[in-house]
TIVO-2410 file (N, C-alpha, C; in nm, 3 decimals):
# residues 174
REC num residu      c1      c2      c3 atome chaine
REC   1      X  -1.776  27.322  -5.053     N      A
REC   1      X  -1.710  27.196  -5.080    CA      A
REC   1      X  -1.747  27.154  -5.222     C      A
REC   2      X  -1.659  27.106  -5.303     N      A
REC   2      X  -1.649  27.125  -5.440    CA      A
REC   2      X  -1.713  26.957  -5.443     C      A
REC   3      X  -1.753  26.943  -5.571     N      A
REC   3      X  -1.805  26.788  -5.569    CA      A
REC   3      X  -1.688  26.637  -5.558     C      A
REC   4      X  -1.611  26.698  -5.616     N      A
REC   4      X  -1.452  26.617  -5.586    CA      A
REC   4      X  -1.456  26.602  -5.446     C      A
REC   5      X  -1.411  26.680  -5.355     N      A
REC   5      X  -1.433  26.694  -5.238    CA      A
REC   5      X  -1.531  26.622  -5.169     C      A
REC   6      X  -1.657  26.609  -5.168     N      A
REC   6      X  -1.748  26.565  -5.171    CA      A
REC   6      X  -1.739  26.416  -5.112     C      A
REC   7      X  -1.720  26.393  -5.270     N      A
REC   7      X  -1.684  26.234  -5.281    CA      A
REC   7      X  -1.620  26.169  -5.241     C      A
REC   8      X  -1.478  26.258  -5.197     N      A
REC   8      X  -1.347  26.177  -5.185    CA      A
REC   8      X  -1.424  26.149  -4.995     C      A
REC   9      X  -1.473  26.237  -4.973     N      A
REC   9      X  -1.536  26.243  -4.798    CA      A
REC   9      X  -1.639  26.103  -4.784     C      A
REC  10      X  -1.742  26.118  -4.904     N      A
REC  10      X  -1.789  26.027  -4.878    CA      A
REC  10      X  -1.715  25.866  -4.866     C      A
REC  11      X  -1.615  25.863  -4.962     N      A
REC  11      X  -1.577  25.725  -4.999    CA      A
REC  11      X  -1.503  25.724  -4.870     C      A
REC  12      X  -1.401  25.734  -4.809     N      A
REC  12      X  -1.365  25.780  -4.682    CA      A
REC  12      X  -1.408  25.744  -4.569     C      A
REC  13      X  -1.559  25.821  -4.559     N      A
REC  13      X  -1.662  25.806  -4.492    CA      A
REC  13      X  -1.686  25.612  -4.491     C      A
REC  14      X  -1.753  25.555  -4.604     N      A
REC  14      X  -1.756  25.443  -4.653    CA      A
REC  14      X  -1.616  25.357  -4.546     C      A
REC  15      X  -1.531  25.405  -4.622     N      A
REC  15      X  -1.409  25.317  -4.572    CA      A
REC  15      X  -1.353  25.287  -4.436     C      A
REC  16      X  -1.392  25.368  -4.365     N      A
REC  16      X  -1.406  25.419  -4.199    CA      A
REC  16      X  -1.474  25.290  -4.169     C      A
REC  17      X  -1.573  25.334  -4.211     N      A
REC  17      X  -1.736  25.305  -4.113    CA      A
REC  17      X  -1.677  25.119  -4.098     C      A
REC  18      X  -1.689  25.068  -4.270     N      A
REC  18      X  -1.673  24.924  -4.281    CA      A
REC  18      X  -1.533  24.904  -4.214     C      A
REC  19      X  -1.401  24.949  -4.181     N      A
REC  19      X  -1.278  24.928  -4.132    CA      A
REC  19      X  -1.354  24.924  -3.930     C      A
REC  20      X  -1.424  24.999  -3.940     N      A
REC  20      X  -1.451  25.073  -3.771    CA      A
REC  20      X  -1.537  24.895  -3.742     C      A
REC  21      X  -1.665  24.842  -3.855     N      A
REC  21      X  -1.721  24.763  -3.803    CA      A
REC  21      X  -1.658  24.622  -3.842     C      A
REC  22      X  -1.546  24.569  -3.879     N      A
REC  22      X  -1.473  24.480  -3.869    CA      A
REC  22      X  -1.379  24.444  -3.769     C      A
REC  23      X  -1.336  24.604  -3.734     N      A
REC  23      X  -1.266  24.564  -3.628    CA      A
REC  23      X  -1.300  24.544  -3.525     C      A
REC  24      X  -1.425  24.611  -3.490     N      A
REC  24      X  -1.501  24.576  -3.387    CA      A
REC  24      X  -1.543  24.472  -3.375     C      A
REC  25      X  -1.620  24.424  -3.459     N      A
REC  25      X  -1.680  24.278  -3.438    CA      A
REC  25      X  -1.586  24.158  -3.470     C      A
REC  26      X  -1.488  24.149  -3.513     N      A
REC  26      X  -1.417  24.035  -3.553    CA      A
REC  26      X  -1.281  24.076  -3.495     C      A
REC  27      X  -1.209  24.186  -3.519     N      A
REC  27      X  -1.052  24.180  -3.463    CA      A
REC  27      X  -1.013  24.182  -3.315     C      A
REC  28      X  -0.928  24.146  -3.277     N      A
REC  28      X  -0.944  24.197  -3.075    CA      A
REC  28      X  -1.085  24.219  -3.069     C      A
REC  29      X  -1.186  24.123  -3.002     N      A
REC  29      X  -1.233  24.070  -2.984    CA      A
REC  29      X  -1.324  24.017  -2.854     C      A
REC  30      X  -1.253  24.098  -2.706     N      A
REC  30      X  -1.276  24.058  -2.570    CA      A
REC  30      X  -1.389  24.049  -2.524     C      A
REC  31      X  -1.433  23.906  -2.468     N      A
REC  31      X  -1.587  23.938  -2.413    CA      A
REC  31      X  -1.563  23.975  -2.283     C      A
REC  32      X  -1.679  24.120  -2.250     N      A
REC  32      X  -1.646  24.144  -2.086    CA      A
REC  32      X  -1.724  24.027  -1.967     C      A
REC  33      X  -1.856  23.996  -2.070     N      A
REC  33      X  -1.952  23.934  -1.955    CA      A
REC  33      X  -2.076  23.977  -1.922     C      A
REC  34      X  -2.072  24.093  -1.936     N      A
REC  34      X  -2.183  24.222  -1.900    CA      A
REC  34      X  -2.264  24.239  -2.068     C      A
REC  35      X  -2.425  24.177  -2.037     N      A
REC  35      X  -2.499  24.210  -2.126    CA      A
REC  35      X  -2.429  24.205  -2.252     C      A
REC  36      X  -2.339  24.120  -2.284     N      A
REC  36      X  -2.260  24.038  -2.500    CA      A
REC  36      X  -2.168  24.218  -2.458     C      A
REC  37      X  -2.141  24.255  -2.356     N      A
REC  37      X  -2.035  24.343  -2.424    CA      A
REC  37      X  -1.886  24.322  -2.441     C      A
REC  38      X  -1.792  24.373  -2.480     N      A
REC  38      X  -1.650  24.299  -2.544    CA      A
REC  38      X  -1.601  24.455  -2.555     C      A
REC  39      X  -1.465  24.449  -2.520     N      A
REC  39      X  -1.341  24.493  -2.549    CA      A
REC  39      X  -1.295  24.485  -2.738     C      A
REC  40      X  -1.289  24.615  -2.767     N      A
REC  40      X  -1.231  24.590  -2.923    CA      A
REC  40      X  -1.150  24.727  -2.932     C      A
REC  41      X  -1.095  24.744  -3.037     N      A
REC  41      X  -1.001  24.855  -3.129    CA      A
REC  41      X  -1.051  24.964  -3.217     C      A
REC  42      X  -1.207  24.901  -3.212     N      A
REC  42      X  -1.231  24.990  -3.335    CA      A
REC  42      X  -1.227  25.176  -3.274     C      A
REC  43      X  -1.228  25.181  -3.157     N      A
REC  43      X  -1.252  25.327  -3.127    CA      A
REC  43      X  -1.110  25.404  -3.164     C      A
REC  44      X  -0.968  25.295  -3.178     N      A
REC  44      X  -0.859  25.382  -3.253    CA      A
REC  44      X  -0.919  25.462  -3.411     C      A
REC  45      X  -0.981  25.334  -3.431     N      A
REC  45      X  -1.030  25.375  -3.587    CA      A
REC  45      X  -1.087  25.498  -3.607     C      A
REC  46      X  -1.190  25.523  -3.466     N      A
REC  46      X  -1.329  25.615  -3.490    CA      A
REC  46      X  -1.228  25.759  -3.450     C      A
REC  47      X  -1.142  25.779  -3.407     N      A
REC  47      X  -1.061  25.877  -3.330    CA      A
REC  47      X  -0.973  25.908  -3.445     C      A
REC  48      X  -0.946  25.856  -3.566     N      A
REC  48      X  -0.855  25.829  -3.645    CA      A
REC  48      X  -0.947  25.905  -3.801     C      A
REC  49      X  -1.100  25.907  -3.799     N      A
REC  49      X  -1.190  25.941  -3.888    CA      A
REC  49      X  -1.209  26.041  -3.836     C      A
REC  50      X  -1.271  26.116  -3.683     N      A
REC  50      X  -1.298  26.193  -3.589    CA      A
REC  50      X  -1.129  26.326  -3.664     C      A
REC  51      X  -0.995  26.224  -3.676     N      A
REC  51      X  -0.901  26.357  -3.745    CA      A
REC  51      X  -0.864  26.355  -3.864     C      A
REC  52      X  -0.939  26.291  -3.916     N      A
REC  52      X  -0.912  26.267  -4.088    CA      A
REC  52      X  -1.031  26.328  -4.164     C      A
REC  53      X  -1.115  26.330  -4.138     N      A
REC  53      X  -1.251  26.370  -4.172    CA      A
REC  53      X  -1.329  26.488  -4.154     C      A
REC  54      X  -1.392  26.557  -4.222     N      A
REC  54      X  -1.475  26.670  -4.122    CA      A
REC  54      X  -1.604  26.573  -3.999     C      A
REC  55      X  -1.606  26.681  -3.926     N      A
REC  55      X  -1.689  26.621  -3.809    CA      A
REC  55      X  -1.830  26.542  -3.863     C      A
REC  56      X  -1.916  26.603  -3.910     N      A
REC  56      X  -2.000  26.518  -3.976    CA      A
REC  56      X  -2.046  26.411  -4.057     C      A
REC  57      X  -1.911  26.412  -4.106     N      A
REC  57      X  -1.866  26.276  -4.197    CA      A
REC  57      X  -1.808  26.182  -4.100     C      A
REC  58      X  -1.690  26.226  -3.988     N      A
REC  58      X  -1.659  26.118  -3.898    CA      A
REC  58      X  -1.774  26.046  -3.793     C      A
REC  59      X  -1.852  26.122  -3.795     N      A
REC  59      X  -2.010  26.088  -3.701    CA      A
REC  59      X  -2.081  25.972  -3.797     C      A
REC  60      X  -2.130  26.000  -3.882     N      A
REC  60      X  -2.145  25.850  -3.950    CA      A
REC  60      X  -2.083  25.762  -3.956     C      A
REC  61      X  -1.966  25.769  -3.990     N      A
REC  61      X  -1.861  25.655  -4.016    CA      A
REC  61      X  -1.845  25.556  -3.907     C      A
REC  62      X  -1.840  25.661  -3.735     N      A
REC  62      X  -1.809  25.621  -3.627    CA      A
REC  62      X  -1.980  25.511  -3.593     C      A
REC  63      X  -2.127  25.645  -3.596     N      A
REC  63      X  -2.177  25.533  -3.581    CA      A
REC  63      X  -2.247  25.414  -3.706     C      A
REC  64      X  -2.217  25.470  -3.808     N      A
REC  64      X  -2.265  25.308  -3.897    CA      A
REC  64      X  -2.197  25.212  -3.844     C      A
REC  65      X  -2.034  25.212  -3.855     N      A
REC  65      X  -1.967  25.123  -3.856    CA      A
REC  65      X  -1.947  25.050  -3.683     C      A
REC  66      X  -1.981  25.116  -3.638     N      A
REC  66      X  -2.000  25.056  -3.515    CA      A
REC  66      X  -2.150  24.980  -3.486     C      A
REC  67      X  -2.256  25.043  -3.522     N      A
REC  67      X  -2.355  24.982  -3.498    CA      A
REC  67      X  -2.412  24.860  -3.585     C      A
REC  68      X  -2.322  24.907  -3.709     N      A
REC  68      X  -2.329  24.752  -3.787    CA      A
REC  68      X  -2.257  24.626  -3.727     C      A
REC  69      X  -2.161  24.646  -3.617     N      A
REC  69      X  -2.104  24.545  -3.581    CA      A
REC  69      X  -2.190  24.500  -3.451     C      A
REC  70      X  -2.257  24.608  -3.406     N      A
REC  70      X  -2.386  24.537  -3.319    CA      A
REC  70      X  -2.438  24.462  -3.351     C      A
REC  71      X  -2.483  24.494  -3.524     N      A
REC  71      X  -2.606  24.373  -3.561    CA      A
REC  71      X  -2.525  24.254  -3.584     C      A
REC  72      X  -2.431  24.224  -3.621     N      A
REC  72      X  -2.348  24.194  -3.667    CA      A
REC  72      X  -2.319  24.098  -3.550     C      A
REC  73      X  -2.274  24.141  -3.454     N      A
REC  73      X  -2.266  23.998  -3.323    CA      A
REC  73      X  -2.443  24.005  -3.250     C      A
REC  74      X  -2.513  24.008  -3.317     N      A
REC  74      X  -2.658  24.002  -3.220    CA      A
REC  74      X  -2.638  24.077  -3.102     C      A
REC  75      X  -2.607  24.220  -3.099     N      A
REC  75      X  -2.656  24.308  -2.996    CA      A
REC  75      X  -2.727  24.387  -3.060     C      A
REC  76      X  -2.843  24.365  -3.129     N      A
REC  76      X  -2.982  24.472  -3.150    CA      A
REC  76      X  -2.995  24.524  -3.082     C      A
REC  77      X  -3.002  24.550  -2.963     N      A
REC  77      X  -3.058  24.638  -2.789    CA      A
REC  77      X  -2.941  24.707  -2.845     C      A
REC  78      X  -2.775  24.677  -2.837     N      A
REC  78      X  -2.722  24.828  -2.793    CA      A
REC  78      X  -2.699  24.934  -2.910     C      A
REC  79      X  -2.755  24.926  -3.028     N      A
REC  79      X  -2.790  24.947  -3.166    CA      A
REC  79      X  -2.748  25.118  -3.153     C      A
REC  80      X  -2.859  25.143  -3.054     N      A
REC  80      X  -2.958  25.306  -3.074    CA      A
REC  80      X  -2.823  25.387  -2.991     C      A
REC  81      X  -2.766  25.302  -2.885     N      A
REC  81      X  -2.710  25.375  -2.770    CA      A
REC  81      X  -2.630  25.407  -2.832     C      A
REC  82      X  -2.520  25.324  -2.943     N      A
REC  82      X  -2.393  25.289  -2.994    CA      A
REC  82      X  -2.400  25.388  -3.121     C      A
REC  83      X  -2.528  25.399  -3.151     N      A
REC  83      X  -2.500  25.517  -3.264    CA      A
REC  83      X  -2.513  25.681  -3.212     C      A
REC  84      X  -2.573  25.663  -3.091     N      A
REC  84      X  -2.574  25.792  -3.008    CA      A
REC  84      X  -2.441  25.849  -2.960     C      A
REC  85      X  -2.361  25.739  -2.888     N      A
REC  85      X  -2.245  25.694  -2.784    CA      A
REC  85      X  -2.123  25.769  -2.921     C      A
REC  86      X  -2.074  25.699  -2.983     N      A
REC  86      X  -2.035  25.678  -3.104    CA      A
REC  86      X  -2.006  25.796  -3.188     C      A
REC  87      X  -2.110  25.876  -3.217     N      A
REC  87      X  -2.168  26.008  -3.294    CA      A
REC  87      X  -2.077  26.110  -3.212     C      A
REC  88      X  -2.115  26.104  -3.052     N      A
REC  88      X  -2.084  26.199  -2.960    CA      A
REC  88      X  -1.895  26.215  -2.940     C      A
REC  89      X  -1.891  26.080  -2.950     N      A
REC  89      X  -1.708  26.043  -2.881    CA      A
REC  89      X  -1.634  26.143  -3.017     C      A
REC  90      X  -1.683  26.142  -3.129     N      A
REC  90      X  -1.586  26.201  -3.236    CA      A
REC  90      X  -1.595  26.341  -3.219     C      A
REC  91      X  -1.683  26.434  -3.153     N      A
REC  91      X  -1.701  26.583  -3.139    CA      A
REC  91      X  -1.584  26.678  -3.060     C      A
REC  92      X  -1.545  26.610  -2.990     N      A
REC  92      X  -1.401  26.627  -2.922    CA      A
REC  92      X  -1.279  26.652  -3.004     C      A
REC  93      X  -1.281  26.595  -3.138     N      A
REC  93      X  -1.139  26.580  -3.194    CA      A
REC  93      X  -1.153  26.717  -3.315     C      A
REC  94      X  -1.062  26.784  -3.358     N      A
REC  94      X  -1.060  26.799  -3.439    CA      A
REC  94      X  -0.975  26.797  -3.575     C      A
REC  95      X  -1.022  26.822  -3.747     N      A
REC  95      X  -0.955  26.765  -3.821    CA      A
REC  95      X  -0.887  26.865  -3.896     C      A
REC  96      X  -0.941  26.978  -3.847     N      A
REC  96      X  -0.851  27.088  -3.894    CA      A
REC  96      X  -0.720  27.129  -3.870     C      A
REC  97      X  -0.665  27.054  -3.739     N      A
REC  97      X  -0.532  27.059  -3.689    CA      A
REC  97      X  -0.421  27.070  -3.775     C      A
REC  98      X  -0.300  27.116  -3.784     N      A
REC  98      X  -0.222  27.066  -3.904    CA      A
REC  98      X  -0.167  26.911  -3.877     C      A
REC  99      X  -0.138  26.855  -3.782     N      A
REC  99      X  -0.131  26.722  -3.742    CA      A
REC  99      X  -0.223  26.651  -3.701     C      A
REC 100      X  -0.205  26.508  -3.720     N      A
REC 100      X  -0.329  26.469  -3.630    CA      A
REC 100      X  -0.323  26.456  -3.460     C      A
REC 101      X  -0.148  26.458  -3.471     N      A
REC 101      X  -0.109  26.453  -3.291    CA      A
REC 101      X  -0.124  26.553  -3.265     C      A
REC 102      X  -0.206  26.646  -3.180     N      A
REC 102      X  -0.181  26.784  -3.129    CA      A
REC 102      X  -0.288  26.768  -2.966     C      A
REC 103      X  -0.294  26.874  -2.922     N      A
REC 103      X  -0.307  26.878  -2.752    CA      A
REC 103      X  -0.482  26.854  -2.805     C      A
REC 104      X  -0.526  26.948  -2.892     N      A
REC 104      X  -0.675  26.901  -2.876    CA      A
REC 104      X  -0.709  26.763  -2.901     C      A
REC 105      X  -0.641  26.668  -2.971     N      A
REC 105      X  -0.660  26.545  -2.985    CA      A
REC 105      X  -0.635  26.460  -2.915     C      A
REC 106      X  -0.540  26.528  -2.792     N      A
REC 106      X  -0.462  26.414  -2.735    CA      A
REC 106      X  -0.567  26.421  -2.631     C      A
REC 107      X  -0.648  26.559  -2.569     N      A
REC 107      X  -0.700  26.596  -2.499    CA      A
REC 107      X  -0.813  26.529  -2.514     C      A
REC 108      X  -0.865  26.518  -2.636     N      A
REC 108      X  -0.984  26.443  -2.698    CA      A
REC 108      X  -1.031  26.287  -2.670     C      A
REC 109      X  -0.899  26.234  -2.712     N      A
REC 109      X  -0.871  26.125  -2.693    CA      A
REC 109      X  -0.944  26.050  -2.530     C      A
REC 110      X  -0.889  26.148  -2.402     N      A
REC 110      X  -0.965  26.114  -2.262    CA      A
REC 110      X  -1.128  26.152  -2.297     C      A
REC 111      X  -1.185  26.248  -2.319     N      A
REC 111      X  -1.285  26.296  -2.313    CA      A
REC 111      X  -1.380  26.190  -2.394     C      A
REC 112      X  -1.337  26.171  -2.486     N      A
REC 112      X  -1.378  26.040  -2.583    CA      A
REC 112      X  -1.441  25.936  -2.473     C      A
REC 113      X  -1.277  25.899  -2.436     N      A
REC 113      X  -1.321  25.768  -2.346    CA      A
REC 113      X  -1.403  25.774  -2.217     C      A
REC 114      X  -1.380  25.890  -2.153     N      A
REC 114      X  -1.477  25.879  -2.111    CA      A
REC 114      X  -1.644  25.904  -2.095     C      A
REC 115      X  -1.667  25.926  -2.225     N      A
REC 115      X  -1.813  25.932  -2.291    CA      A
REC 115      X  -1.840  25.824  -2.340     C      A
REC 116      X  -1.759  25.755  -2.386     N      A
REC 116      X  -1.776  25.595  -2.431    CA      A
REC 116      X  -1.785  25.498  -2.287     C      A
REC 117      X  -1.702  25.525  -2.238     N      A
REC 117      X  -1.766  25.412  -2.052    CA      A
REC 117      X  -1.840  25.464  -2.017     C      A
REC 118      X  -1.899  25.601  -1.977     N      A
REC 118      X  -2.011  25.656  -1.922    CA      A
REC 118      X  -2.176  25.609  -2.003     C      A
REC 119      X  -2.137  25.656  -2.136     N      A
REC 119      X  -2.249  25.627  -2.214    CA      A
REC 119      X  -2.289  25.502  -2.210     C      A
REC 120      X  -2.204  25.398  -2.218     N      A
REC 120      X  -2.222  25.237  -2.221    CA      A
REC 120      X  -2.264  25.180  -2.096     C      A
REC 121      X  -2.207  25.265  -2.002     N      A
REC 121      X  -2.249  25.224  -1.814    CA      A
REC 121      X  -2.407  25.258  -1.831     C      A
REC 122      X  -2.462  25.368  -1.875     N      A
REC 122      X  -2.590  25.446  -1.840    CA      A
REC 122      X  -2.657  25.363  -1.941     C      A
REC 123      X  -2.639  25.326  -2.093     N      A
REC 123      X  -2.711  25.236  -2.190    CA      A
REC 123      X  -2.741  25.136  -2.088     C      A
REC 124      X  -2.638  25.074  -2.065     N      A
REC 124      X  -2.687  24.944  -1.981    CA      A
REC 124      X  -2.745  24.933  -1.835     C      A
REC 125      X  -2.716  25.061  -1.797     N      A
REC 125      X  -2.813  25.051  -1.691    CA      A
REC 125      X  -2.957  25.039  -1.681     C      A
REC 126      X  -2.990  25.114  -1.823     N      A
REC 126      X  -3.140  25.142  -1.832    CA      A
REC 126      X  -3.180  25.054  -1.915     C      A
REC 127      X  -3.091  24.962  -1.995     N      A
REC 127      X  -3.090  24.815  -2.112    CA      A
REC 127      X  -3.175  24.717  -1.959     C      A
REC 128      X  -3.085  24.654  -1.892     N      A
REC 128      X  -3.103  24.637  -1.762    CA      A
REC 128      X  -3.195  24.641  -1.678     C      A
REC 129      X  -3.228  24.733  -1.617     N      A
REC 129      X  -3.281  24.831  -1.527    CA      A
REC 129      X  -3.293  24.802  -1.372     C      A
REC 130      X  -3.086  24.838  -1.391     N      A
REC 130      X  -3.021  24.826  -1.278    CA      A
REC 130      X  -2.910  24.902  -1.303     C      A
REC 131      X  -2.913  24.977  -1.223     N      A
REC 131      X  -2.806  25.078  -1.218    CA      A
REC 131      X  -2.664  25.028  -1.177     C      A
REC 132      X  -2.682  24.937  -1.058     N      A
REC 132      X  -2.539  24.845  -1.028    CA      A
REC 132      X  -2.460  24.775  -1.106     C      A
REC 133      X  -2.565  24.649  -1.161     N      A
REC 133      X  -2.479  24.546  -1.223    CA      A
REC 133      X  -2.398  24.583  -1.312     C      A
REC 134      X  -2.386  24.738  -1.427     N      A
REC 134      X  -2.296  24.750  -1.529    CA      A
REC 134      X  -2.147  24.780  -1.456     C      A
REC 135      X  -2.138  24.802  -1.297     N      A
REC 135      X  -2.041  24.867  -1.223    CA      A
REC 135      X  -1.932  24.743  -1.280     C      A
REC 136      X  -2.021  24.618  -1.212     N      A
REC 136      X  -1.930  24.490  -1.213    CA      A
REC 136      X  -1.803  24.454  -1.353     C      A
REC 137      X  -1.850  24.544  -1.406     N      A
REC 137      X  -1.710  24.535  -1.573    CA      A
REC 137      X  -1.674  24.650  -1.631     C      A
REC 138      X  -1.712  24.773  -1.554     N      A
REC 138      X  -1.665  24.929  -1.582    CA      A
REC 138      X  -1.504  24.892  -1.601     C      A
REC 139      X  -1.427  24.857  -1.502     N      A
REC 139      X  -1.329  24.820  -1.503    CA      A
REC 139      X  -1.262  24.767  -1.576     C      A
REC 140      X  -1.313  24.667  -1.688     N      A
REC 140      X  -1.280  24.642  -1.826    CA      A
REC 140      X  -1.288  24.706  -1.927     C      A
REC 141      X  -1.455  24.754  -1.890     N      A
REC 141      X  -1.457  24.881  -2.022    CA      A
REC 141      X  -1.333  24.987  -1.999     C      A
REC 142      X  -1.290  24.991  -1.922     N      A
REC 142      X  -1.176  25.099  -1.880    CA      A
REC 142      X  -1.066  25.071  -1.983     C      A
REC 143      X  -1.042  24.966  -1.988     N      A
REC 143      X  -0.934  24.899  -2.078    CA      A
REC 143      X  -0.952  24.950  -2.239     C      A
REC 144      X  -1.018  24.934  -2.237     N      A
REC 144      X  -1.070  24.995  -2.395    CA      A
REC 144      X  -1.025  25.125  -2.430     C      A
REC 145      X  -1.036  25.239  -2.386     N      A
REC 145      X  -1.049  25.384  -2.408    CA      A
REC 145      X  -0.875  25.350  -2.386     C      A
REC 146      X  -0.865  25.332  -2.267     N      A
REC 146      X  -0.723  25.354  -2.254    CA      A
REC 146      X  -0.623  25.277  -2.406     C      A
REC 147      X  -0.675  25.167  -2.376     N      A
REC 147      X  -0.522  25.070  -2.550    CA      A
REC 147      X  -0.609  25.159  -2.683     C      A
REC 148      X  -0.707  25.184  -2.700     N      A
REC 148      X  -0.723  25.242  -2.833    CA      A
REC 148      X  -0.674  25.389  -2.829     C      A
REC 149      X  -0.682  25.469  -2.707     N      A
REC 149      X  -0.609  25.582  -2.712    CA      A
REC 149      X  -0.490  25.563  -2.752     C      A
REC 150      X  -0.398  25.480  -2.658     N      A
REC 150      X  -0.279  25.452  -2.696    CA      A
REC 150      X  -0.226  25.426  -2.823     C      A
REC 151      X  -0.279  25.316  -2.918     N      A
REC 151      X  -0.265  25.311  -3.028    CA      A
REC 151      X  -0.300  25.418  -3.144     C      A
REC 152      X  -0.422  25.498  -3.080     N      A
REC 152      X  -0.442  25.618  -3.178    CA      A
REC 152      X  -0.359  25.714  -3.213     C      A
REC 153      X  -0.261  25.761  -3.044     N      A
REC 153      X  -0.129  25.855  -3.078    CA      A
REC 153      X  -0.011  25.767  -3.143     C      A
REC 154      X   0.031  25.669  -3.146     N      A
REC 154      X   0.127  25.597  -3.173    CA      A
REC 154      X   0.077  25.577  -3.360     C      A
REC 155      X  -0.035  25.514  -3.368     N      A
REC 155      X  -0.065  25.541  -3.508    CA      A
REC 155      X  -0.086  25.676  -3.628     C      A
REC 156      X  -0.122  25.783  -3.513     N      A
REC 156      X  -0.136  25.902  -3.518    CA      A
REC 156      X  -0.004  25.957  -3.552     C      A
REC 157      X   0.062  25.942  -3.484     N      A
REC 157      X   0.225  26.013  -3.498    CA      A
REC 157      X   0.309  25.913  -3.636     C      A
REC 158      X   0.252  25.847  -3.664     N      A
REC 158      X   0.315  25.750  -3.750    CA      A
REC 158      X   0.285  25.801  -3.868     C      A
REC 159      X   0.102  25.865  -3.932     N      A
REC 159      X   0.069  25.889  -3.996    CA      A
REC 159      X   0.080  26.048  -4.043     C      A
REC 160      X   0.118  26.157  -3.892     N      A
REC 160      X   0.173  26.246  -3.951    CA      A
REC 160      X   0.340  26.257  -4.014     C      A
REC 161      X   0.412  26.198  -3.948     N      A
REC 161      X   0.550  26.167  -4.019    CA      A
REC 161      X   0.548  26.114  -4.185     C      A
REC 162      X   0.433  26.057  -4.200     N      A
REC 162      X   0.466  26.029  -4.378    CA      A
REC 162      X   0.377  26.116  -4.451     C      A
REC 163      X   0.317  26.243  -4.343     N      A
REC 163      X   0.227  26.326  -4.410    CA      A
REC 163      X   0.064  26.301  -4.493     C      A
REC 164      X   0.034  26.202  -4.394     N      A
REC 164      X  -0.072  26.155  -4.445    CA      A
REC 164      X  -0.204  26.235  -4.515     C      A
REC 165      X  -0.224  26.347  -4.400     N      A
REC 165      X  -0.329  26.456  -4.483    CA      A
REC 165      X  -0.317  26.525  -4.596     C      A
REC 166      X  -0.204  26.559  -4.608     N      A
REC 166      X  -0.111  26.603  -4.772    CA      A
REC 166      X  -0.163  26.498  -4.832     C      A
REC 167      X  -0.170  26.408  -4.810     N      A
REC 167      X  -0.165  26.269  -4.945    CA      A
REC 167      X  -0.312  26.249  -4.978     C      A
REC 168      X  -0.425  26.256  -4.854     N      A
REC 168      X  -0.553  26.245  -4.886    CA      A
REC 168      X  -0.623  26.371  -4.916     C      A
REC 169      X  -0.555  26.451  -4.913     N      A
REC 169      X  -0.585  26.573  -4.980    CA      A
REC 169      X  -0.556  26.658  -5.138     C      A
REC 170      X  -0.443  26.588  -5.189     N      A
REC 170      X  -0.411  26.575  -5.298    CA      A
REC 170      X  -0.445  26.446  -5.354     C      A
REC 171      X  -0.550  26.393  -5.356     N      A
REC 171      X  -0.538  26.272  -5.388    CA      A
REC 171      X  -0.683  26.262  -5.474     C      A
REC 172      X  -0.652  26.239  -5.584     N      A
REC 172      X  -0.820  26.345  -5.702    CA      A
REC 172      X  -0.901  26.155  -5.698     C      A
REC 173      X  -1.004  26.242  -5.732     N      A
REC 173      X  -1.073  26.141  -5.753    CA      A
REC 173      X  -1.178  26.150  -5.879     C      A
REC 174      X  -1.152  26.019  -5.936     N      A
REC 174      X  -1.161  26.076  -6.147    CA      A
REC 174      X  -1.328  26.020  -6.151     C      A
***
């Protein structure tokens, strides 16, 4: 990877992370109830870096920018899980595809989510230390994986039609 290259990943990287922890903490917005947790969008974002990005670069992006929005609404406790949780959900996708819509992504997309409710059920179980009470809003967290999937192919298919990887790939940086 050439130093151009490099950079353009890092800045990228950068732009993710802060887009991933705005939307999380401030845009859509839902509180579930369960231990300050909430319903948000940003996981379209992280699924969206996860195929724009190489894998290692989308793993930061996914967890800085997410775990900055922890500190960010005062959840210090789910900090560690969310950069673990987070890191893991983007390993599924890949960015080598020639599209970003394709079967491994779409495929990704479930597998994601459900490492993101699982991971967040088991964080809080042991946050907790009660295995039950996170049951009581699984059902919300459910909501999540599912509308950010949704929006990820719909944004996804939007962004291969104007050829988006062509554009961030030709796109120099002086």
């Amino acid at each position: 990877m050439n130093t151009s290259s490099k950079t353009k990943n890092i800045v990228l990287t950068a732009l993710f992370a802060a887009m991933i922890c705005i939307t999380i903490a401030f845009l859509f917005h839902i509180p579930t109830g369960f231990n300050n947790g909430y319903i948000h969008l940003g996981d379209t974002l992280i699924y969206l870096a996860a195929v724009l990005l190489p894998t290692p670069y989308a793993m930061v992006a996914a967890a800085l920018g997410a775990s900055l929005a922890d500190i960010l609404m005062g959840g210090m406790i789910w900090v560690i899980p969310t950069i673990i949780i987070k890191s893991l959900m983007v390993i599924f996708f890949t960015s080598k595809a020639g599209n970003i819509i394709c079967r491994r992504n779409i495929i990704a997309v479930f597998i994601a989510g459900f490492v993101g409710c699982f991971g967040y059920y088991l964080a809080g179980a042991i946050i907790s230390g009660n295995f039950i009470a996170p049951l009581a809003t699984l059902y919300l967290e459910l909501i999540q994986p599912l509308v950010s999937g949704i929006i990820f192919v719909v944004v996804g298919y939007s962004l291969d039609k104007i050829n988006i990887r062509e554009k961030i790939s030709h796109a120099s940086v002086k």
